[in-house]
Structure formats: structure tokens, C-alpha cells
PyMOL CGO cylinders between C-alpha atoms (Angstrom):
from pymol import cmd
from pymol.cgo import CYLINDER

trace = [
    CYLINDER, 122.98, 83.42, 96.00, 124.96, 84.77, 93.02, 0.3, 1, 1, 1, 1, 1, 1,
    CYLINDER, 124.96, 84.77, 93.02, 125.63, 88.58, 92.87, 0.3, 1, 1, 1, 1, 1, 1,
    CYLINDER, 125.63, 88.58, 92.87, 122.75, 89.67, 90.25, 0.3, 1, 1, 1, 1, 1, 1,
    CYLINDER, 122.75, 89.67, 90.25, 120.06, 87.91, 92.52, 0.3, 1, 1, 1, 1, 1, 1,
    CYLINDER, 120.06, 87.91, 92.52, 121.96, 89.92, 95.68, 0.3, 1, 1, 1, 1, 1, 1,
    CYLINDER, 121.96, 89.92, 95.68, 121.37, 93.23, 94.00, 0.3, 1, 1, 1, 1, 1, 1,
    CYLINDER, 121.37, 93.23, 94.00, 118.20, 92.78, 92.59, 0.3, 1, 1, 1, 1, 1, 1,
    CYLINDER, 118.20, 92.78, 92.59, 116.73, 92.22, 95.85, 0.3, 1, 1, 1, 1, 1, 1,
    CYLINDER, 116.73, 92.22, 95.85, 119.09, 94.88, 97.11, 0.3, 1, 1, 1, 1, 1, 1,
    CYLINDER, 119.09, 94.88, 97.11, 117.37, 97.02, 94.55, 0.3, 1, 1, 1, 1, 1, 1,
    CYLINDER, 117.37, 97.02, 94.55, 114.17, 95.71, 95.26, 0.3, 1, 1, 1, 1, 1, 1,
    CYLINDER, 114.17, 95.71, 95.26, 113.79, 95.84, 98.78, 0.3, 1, 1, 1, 1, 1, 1,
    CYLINDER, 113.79, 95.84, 98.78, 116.05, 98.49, 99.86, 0.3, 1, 1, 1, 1, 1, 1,
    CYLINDER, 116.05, 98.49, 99.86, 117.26, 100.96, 97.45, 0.3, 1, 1, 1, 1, 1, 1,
    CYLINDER, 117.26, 100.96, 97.45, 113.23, 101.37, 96.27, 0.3, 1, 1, 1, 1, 1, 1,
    CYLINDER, 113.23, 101.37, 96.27, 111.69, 101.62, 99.92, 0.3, 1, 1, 1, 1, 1, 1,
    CYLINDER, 111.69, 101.62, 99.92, 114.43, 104.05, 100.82, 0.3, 1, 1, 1, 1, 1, 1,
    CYLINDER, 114.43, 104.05, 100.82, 113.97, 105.92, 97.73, 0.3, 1, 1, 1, 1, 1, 1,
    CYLINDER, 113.97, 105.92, 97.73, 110.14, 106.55, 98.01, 0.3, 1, 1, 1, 1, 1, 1,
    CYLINDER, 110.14, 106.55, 98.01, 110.70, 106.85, 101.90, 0.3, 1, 1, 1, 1, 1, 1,
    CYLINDER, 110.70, 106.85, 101.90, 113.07, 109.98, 100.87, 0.3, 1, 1, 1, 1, 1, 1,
    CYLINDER, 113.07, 109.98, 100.87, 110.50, 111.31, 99.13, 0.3, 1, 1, 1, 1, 1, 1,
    CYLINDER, 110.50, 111.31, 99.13, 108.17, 111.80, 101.42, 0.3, 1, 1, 1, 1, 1, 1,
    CYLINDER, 108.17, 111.80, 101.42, 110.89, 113.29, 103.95, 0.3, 1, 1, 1, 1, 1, 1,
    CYLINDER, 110.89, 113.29, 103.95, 111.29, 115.97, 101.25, 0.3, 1, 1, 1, 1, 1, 1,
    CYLINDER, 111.29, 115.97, 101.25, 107.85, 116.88, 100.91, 0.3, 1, 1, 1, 1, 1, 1,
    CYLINDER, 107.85, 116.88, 100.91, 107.98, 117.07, 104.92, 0.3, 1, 1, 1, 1, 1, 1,
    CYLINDER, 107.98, 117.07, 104.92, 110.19, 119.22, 104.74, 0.3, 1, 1, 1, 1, 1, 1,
    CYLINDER, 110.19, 119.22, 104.74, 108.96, 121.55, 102.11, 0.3, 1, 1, 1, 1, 1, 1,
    CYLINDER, 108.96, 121.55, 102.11, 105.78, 121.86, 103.90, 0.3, 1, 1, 1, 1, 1, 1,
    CYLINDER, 105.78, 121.86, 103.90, 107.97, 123.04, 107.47, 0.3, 1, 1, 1, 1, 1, 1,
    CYLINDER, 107.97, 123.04, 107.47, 109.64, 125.28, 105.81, 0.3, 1, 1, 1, 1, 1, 1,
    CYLINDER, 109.64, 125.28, 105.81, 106.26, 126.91, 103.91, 0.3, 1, 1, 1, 1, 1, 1,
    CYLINDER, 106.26, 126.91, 103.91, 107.29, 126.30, 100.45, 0.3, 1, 1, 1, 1, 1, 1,
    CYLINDER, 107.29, 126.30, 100.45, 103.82, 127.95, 99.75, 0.3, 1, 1, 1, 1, 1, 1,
    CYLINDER, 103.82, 127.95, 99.75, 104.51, 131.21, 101.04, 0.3, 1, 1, 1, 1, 1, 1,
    CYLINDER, 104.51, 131.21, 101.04, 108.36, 131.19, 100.18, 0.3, 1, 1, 1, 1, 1, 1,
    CYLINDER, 108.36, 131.19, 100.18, 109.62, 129.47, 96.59, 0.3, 1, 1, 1, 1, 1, 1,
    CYLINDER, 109.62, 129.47, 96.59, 106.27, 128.83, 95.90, 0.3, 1, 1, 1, 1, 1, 1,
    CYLINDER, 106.27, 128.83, 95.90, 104.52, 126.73, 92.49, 0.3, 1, 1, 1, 1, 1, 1,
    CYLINDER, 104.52, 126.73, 92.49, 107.86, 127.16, 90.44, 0.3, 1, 1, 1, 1, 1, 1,
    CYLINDER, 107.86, 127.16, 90.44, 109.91, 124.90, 93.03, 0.3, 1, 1, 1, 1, 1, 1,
    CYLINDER, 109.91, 124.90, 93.03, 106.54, 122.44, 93.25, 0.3, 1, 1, 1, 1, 1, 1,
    CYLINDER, 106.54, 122.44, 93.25, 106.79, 122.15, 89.34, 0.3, 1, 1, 1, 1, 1, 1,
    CYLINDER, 106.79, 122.15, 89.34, 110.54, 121.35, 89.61, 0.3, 1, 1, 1, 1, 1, 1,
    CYLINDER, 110.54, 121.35, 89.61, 109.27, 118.59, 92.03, 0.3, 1, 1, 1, 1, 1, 1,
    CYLINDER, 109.27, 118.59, 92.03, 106.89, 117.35, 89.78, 0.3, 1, 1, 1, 1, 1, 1,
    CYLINDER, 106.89, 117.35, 89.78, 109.78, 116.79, 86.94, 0.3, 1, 1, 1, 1, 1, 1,
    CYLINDER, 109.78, 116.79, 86.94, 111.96, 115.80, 89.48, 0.3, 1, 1, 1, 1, 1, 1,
    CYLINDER, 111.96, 115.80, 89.48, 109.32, 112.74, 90.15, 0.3, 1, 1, 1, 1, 1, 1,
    CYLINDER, 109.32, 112.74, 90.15, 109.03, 112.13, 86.70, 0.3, 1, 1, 1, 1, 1, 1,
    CYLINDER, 109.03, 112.13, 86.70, 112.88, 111.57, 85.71, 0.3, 1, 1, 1, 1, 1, 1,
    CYLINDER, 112.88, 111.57, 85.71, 112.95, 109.24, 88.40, 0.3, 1, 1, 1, 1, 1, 1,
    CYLINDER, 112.95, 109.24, 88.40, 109.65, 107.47, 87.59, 0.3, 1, 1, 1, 1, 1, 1,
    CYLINDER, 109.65, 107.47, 87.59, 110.81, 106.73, 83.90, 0.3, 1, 1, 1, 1, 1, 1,
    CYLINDER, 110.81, 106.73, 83.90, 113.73, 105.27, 85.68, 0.3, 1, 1, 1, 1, 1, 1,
    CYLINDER, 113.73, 105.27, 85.68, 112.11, 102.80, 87.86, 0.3, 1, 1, 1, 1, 1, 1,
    CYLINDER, 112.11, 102.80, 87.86, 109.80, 101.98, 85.38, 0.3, 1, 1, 1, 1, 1, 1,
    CYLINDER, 109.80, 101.98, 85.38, 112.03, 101.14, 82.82, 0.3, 1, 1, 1, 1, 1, 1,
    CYLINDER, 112.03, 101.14, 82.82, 113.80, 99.08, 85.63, 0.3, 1, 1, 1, 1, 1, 1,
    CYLINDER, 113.80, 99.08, 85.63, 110.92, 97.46, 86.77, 0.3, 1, 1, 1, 1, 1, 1,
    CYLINDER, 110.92, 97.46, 86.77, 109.23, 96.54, 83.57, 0.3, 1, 1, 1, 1, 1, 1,
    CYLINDER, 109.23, 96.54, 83.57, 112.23, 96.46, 81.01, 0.3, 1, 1, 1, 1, 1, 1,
    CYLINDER, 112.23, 96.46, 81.01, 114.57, 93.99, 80.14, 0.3, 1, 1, 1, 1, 1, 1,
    CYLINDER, 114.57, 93.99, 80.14, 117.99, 94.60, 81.71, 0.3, 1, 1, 1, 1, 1, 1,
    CYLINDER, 117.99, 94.60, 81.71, 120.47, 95.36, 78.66, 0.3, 1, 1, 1, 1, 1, 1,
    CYLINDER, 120.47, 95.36, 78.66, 122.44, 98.55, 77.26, 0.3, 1, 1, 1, 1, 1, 1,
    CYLINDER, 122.44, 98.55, 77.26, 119.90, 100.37, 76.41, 0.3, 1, 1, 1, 1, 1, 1,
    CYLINDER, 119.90, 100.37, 76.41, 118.29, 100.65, 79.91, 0.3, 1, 1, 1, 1, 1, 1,
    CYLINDER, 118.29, 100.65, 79.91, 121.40, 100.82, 81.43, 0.3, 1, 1, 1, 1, 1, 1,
    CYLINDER, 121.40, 100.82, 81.43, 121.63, 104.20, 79.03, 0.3, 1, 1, 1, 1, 1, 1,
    CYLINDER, 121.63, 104.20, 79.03, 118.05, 105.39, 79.59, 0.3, 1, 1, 1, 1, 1, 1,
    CYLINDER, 118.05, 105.39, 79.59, 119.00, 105.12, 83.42, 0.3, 1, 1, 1, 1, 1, 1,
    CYLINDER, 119.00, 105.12, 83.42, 121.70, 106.59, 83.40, 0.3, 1, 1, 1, 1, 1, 1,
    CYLINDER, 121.70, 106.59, 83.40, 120.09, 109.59, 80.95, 0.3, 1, 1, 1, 1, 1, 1,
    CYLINDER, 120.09, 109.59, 80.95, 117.59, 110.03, 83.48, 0.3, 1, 1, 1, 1, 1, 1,
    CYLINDER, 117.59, 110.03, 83.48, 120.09, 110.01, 86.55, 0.3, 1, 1, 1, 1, 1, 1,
    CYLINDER, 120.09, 110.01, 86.55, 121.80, 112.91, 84.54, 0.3, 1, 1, 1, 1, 1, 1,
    CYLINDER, 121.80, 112.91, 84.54, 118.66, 114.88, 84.11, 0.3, 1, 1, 1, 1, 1, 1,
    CYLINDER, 118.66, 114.88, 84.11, 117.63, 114.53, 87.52, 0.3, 1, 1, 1, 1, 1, 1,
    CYLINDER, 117.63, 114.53, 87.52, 120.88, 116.07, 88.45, 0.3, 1, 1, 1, 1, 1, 1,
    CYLINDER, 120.88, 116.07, 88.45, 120.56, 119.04, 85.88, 0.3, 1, 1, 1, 1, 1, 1,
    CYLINDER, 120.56, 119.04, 85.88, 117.07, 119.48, 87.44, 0.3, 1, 1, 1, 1, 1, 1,
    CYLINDER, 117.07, 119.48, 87.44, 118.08, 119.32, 90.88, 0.3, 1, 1, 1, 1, 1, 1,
    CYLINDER, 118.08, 119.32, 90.88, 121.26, 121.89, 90.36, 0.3, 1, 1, 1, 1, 1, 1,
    CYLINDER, 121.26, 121.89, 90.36, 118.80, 124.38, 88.64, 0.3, 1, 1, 1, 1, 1, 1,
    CYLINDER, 118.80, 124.38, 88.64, 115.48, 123.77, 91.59, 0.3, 1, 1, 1, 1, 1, 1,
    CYLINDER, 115.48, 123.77, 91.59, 117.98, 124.23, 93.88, 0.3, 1, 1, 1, 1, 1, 1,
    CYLINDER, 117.98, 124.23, 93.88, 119.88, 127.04, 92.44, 0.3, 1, 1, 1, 1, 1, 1,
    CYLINDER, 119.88, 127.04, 92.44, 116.18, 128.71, 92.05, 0.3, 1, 1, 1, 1, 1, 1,
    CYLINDER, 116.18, 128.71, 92.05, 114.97, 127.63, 95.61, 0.3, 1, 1, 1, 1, 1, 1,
    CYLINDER, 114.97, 127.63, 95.61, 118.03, 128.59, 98.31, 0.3, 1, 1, 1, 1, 1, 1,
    CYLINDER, 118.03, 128.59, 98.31, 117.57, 132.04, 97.82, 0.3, 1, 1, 1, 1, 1, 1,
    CYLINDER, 117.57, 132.04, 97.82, 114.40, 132.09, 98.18, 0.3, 1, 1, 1, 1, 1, 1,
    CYLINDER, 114.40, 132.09, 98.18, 113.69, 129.48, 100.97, 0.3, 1, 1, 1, 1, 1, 1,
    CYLINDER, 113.69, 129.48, 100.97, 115.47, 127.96, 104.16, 0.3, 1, 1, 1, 1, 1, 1,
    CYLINDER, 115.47, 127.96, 104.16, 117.29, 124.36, 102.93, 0.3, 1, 1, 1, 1, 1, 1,
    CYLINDER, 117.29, 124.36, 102.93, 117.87, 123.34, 106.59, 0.3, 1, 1, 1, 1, 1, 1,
    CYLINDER, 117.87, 123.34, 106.59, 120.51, 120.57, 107.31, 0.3, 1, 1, 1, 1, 1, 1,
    CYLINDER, 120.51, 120.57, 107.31, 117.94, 118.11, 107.63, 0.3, 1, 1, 1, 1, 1, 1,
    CYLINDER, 117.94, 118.11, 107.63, 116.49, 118.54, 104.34, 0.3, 1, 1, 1, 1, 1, 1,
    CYLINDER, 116.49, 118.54, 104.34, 120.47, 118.94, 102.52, 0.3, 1, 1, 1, 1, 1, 1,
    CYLINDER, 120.47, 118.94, 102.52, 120.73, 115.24, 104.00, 0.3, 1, 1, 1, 1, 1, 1,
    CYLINDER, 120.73, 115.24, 104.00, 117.48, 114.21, 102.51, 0.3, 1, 1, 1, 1, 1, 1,
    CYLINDER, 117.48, 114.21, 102.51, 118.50, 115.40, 99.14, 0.3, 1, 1, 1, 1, 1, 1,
    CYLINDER, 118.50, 115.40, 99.14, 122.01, 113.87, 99.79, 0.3, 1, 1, 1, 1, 1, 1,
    CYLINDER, 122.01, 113.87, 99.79, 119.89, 110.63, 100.11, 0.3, 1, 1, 1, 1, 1, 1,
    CYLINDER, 119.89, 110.63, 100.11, 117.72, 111.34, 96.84, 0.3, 1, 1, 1, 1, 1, 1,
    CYLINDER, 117.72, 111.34, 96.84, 120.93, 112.15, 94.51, 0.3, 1, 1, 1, 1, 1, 1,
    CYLINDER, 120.93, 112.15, 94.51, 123.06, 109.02, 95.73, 0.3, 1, 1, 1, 1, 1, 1,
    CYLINDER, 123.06, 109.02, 95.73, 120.20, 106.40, 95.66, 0.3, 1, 1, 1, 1, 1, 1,
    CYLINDER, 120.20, 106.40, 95.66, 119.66, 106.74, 91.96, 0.3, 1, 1, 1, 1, 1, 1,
    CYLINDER, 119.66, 106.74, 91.96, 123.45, 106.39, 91.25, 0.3, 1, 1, 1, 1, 1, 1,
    CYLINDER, 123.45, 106.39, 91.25, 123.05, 103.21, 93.82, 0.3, 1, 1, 1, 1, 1, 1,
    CYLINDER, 123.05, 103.21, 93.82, 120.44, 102.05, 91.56, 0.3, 1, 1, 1, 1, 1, 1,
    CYLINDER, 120.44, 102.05, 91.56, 122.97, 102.28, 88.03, 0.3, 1, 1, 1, 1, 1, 1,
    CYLINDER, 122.97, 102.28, 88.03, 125.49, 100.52, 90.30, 0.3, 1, 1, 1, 1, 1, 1,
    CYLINDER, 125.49, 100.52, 90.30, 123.14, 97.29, 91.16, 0.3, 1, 1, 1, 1, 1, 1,
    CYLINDER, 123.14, 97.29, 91.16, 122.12, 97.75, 87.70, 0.3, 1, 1, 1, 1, 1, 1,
    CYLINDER, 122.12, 97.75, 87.70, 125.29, 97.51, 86.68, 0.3, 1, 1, 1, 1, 1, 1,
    CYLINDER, 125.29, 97.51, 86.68, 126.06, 94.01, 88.68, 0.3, 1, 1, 1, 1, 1, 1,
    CYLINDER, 126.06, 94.01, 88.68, 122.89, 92.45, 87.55, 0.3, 1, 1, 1, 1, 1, 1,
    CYLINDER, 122.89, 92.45, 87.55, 123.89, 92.94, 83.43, 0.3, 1, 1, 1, 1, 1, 1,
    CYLINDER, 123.89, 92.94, 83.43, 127.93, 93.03, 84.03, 0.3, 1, 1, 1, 1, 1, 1,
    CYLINDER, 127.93, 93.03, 84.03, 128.04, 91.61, 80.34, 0.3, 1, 1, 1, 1, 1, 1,
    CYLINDER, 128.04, 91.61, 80.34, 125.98, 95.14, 79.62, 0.3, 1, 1, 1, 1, 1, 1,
    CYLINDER, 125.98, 95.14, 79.62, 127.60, 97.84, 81.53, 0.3, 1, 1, 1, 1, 1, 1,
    CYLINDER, 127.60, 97.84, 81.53, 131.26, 96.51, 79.71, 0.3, 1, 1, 1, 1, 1, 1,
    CYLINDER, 131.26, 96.51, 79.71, 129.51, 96.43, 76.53, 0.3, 1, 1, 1, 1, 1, 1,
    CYLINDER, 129.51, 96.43, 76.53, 128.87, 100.20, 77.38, 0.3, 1, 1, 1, 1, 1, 1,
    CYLINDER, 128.87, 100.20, 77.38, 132.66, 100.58, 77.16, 0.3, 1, 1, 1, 1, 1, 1,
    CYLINDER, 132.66, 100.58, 77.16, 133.72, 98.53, 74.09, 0.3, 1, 1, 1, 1, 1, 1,
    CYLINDER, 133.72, 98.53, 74.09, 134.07, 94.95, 75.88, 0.3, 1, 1, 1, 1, 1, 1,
    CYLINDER, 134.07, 94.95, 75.88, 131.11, 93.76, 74.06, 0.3, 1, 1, 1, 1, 1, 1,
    CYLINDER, 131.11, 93.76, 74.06, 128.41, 93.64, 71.76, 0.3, 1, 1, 1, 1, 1, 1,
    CYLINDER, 128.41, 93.64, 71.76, 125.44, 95.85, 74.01, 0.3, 1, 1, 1, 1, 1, 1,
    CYLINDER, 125.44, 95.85, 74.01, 122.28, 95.43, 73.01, 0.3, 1, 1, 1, 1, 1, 1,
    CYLINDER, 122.28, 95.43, 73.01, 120.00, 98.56, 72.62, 0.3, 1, 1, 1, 1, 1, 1,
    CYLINDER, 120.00, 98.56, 72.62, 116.71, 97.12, 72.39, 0.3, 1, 1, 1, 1, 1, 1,
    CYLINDER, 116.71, 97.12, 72.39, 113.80, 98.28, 74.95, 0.3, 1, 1, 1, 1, 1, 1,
    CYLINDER, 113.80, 98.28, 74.95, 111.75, 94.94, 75.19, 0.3, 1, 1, 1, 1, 1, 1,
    CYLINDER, 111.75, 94.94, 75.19, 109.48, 94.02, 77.90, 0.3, 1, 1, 1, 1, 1, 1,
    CYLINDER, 109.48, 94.02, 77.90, 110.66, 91.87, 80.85, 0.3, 1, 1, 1, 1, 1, 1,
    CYLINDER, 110.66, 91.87, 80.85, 110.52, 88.13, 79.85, 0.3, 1, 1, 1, 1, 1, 1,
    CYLINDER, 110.52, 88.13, 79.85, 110.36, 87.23, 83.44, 0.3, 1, 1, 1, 1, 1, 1,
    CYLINDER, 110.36, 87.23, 83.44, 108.98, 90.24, 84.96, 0.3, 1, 1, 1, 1, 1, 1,
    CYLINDER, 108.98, 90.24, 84.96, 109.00, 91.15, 89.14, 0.3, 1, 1, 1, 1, 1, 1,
    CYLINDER, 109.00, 91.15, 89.14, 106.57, 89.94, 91.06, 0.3, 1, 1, 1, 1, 1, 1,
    CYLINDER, 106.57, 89.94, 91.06, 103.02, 91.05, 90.34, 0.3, 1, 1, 1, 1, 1, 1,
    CYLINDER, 103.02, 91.05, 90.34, 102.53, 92.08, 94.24, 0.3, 1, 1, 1, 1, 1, 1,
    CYLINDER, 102.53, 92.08, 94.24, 105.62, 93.57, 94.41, 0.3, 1, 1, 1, 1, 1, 1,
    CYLINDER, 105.62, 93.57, 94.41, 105.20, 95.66, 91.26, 0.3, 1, 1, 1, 1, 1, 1,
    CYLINDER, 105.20, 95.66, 91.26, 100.91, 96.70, 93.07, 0.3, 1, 1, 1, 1, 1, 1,
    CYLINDER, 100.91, 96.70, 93.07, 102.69, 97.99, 96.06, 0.3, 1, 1, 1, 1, 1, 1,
    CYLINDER, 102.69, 97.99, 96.06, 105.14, 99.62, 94.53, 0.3, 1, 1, 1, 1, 1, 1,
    CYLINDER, 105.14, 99.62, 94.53, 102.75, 101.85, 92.66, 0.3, 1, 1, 1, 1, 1, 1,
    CYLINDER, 102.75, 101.85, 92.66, 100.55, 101.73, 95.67, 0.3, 1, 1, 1, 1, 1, 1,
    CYLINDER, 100.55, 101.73, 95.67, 103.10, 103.58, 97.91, 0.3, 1, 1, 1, 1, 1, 1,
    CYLINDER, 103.10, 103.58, 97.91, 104.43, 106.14, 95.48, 0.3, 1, 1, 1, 1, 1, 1,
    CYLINDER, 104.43, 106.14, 95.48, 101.34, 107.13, 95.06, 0.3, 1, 1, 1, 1, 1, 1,
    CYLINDER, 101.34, 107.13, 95.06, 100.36, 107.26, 98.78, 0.3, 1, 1, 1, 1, 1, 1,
    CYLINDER, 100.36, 107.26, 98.78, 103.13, 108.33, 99.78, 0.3, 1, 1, 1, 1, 1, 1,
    CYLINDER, 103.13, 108.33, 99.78, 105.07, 110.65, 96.69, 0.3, 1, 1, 1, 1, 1, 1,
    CYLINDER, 105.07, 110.65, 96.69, 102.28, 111.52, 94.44, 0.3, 1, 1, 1, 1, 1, 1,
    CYLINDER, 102.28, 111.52, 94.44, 99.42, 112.99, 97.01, 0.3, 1, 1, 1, 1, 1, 1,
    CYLINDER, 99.42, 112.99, 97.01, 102.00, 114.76, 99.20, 0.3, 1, 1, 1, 1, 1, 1,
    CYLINDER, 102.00, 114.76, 99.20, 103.34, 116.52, 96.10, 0.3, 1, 1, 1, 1, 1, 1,
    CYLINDER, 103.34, 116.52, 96.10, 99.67, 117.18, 94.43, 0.3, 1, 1, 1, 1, 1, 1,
    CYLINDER, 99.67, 117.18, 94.43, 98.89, 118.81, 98.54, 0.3, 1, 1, 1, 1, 1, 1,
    CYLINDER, 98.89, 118.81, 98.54, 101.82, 120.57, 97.74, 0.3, 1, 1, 1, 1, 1, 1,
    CYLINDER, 101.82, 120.57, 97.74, 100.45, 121.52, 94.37, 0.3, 1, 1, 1, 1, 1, 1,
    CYLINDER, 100.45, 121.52, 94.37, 97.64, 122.62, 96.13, 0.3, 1, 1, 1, 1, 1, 1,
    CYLINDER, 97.64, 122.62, 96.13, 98.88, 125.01, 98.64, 0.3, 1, 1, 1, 1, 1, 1,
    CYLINDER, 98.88, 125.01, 98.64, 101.27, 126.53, 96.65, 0.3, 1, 1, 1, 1, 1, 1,
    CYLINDER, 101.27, 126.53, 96.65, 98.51, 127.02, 94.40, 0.3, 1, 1, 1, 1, 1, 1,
    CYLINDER, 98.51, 127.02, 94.40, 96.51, 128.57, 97.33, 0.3, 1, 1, 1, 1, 1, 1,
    CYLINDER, 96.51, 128.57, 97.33, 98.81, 131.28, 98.38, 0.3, 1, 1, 1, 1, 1, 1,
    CYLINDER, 98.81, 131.28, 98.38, 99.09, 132.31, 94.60, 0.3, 1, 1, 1, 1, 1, 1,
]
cmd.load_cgo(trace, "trace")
């Protein structure tokens, strides 16, 4: 198996699972900690951007053909999910316990995306030196020629949305409650 098939299904079937897996940790934890009676809607919004930086991500991933321009878009969003994270957080400690548990599970949700622009990286070498001058990149956002699997791409969406977009709309929910 040559190295871009090894991290694609790296990415695939690892780095994704674990990512969405995270996810839902987070919202566990949220929910022990009462983020409804504590930080409240404000930190839930931030969790709700938070999703969506990452989303444009995988989606661009998923459905996009591998070049510079990806590479850039995922590496934009890695950088705004950062920013976002450093200001949530910076807005949420004070106001709410961040147990050692849930510092882990953010550890976890930080490093995977940066795991992602590293397979990324492997699977369009030509691209990420292009990034640097070795290279002509290309900047175009085209759709996938050969795209992922069809089954892989249903159950994909299937458990973010079990399992990352209800748990943060219940989270909507009761923060909206204690309002």
C-alpha cells in the first residue's frame, strides 16, 4: 500500500471516528458539569461555530479534490477553530469547572484536526511543497473526480448528526431552558 492510500484510510477510519467520538465526550461533559446553569447559551453558541469550522473542513475533505487550495481552506479552518477555542475557553473557565477529563478531551479535539492537515499533507505531497515554493499549487476547489465511498460518506453524516448535532441542539435546549 503506498503512503497516500495509508493515510487516507488513516483519515478515514480513524482520525474521523475519533474526531466525532470526541465530540460527543465534550458534550458529556458539558452536560456534568451543568453548562446550563453555569456558562450558559454563549459557550453553546461557541460550540455551534466550533462544529461548523470543523464541518467546512471535513467537507471540503470529503467532497473536494485534494490540491492547494484545500490544503489552505483546511488549514484556514484549523486556525479559526483555534481562535474560537482560545476565546470559548477564555469566556468559559471562569465561569464553569473544565475538569481534567474534559482538558484531555479538548487536547484530543485541537490535535486531531492538525492530524488531519498532516495526512492531508502525505496524500498531495506534490501540494503541501507547492505551498512553500517547490511547485506550481493549484488553487482550484473542484469536486472529487473519484469521490469516497457513497456508504462511507451516509454514515458519516449519519453519526455526526446522531451523535454531534442532537447532543449540541439538547444542549441548545437546556441552556435555553435555564435562560
Amino acid at each position: 500500500m503506498n503512503p497516500q492510500d495509508a493515510a487516507q484510510l488513516l483519515l478515514m477510519y480513524v482520525v474521523v471516528p475519533l474526531w466525532v467520538a470526541a465530540g460527543t465526550v465534550d458534550w458529556w461533559c458539558h452536560r456534568r458539569t451543568g453548562i446550563g446553569r453555569t456558562s450558559g447559551l454563549p459557550e453553546n453558541l461557541f460550540h455551534w461555530v466550533l462544529f461548523a469550522e470543523g464541518g467546512v473542513a471535513l467537507l471540503a475533505v470529503g467532497l473536494l479534490e485534494l490540491n492547494a487550495g484545500v490544503l489552505l481552506l483546511v488549514f484556514a479552518a484549523f486556525l479559526a477553530h483555534e481562535a474560537t477555542t482560545f476565546v470559548e475557553l477564555r469566556y468559559t473557565v471562569p465561569l464553569r469547572d473544565v475538569r481534567p477529563f474534559e482538558q484531555m478531551v479538548h487536547s484530543f479535539m485541537e490535535l486531531l484536526p492538525l492530524m488531519v492537515l498532516a495526512l492531508l499533507a502525505v496524500m498531495a505531497w506534490d501540494q503541501a511543497l507547492a505551498l512553500f515554493g517547490a511547485g506550481t499549487p493549484d488553487w482550484s476547489l473542484q469536486a472529487k473526480l473519484v469521490p469516497w465511498p457513497a456508504p462511507y460518506l451516509l454514515g458519516v453524516a449519519a453519526a455526526v448528526a446522531l451523535l454531534n448535532v442532537l447532543p449540541i441542539a439538547e444542549e441548545s435546549l437546556r441552556c435555553l431552558r435555564r435562560q
